[in-house]
SENU-437014 format. One record per residue (C-alpha): residue in one letter; x, y, z. Coordinates in steps of 0.2 Angstrom, whole numbers, plus 5000, padded with zeros to 4 digits. Layout:
<pts>
aXYZ;...
</pts>
This chain:
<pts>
x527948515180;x526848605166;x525448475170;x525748525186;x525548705187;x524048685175;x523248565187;x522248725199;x521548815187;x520848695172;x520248585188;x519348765194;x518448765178;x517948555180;x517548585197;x516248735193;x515248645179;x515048495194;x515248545210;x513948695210;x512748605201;x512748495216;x512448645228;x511148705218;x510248545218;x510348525233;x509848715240;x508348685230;x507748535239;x508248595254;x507248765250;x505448645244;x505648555262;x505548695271;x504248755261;x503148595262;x503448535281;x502648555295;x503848625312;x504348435317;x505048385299;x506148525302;x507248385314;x507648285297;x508048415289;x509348505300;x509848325303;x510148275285;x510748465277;x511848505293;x513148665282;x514948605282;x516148705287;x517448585276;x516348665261;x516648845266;x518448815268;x518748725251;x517748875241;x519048985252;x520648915246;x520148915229;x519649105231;x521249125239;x522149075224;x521249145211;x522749265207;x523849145205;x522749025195;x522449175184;x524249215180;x524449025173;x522649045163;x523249215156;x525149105151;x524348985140;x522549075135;x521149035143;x520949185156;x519349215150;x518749045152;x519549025169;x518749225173;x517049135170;x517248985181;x518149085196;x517549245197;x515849245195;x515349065200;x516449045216;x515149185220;x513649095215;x514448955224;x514549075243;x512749115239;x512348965239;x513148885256;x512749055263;x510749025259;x510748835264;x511748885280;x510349025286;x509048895278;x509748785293;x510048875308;x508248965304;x507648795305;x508448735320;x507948865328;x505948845326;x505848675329;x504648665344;x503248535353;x504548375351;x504348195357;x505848125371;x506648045354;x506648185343;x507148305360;x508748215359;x509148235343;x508848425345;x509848425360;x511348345351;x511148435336;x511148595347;x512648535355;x513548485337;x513248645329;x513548765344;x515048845337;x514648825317;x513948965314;x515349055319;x516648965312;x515948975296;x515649175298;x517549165298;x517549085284;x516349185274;x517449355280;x519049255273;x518149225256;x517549395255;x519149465257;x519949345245;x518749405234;x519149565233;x520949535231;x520549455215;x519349605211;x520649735212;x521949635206;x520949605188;x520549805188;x522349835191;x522949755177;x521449815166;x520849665163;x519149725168;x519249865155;x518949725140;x517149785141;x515849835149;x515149645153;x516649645160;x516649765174;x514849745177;x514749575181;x515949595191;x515449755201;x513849665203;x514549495211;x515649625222;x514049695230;x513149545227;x514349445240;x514549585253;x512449605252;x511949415253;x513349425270;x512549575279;x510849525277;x509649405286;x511449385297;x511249345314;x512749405321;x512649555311;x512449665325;x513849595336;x515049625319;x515849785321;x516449815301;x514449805296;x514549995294;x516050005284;x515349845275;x513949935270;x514750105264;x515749995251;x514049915246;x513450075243;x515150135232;x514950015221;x513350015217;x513450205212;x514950135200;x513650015195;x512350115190;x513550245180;x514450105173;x513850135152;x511950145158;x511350165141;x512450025133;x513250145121;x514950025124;x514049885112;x514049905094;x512849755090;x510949835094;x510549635099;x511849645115;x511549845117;x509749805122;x510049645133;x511049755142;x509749895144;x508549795149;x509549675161;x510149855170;x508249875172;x507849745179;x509149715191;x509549905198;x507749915206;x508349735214;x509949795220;x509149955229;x507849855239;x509049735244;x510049905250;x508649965260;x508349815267;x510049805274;x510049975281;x508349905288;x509349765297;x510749875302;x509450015309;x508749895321;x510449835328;x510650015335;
</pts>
């Protein structure tokens, strides 16, 4: 029964330090082809890089129960452990599949000046994915909601309150997720939350940005200065990808 109930979340922690390295590999081959290759290469590599829905849902039911899981971690003393592994890299991990997914569908949708064999397969490929895209928007709404239960579950119990690294990685990931959703989504102007979406983007970065700006939280100089400088590096990131967004959502109107 103890190995059991252990099982989910030392196997979250396993399945981080493997799984996403896979994703990652993979993205960035993905990303080099489409760099490299000419408009009829892109047929191999929507053929051979087709997003699985089946990965969207199993990143989702771990999401889903990542409160759970935590409670365990938390009885025998490795929250903190399963914190890193769940929190913050289930996020990397949607950023991922998220990027991969647009990766194909922008793809498939420039491939031009084919020959009758390579027609076919763009027809049937067309024909296979007609519906992915919005199966896996599902999907990406379930995670992100999922997501923020855990969130608001960890600041209700002040787990976030350890430190400020804390709360501001995961403040970041929280905008992070909802930003990488919103933009460069082609049915963005069809979803009728974007707006509200947007406004919580917008909340949490002004937490961000007031969260101990000056690192006067860290008493060792070495971190208090990491800090200072990671804040200015990434705030000027986080505002462009901001007004890029309202860009996006402008132009829906």
């Amino acid at each position: 029964m103890l190995a059991k109930l252990l099982y989910s979340p030392l196997y979250t922690i396993y399945w981080e330090a493997n799984h996403r390295f896979e994703k990652k590999q993979e993205s960035k081959v993905i990303e080099k082809m489409t760099l490299d290759s000419i408009p009829k290469d892109m047929i191999k590599i929507v053929d051979d890089y087709q997003p699985k829905l089946k990965d969207f849902k199993d990143l989702n039911a771990k999401m889903q129960k990542a409160i759970f899981d935590f409670k365990v971690a938390k009885l025998f003393g490795f929250e903190d452990r399963y914190y890193k592994a769940s929190l913050q890299n289930y996020a990397k991990t949607f950023y991922l599949l998220v990027g991969n997914e647009r990766i194909f569908f922008r793809c498939l949708n420039l491939i031009s000046n084919l020959n009758s064999s390579e027609k076919q397969k763009y027809l049937s490929l067309r024909a296979s994915t007609k519906d992915l895209e919005k199966q896996i928007f599902k999907e990406e709404l379930n995670f992100i909601k999922h997501y923020d239960d855990f969130y608001n579950y960890l600041e209700s119990i002040g787990y976030l309150d350890k430190g400020t690294e804390y709360k501001n990685a995961a403040i970041y990931l929280k905008i992070s997720i909802l930003s990488s959703f919103l933009l460069y989504n082609n049915q963005l102007c069809s979803f009728e939350n974007r707006n509200l979406m947007f406004n919580q983007i917008k909340r949490s970065y002004t937490i961000f940005i007031n969260l101990d700006p000056d690192g006067s939280k860290f008493f060792d100089k070495t971190l208090k200065e990491n800090f200072r400088n990671y804040r200015k590096d990434i705030s000027p990131f986080l505002e462009d990808t901001i007004n890029k967004i309202q860009k996006a959502l402008d132009e829906c109107k």
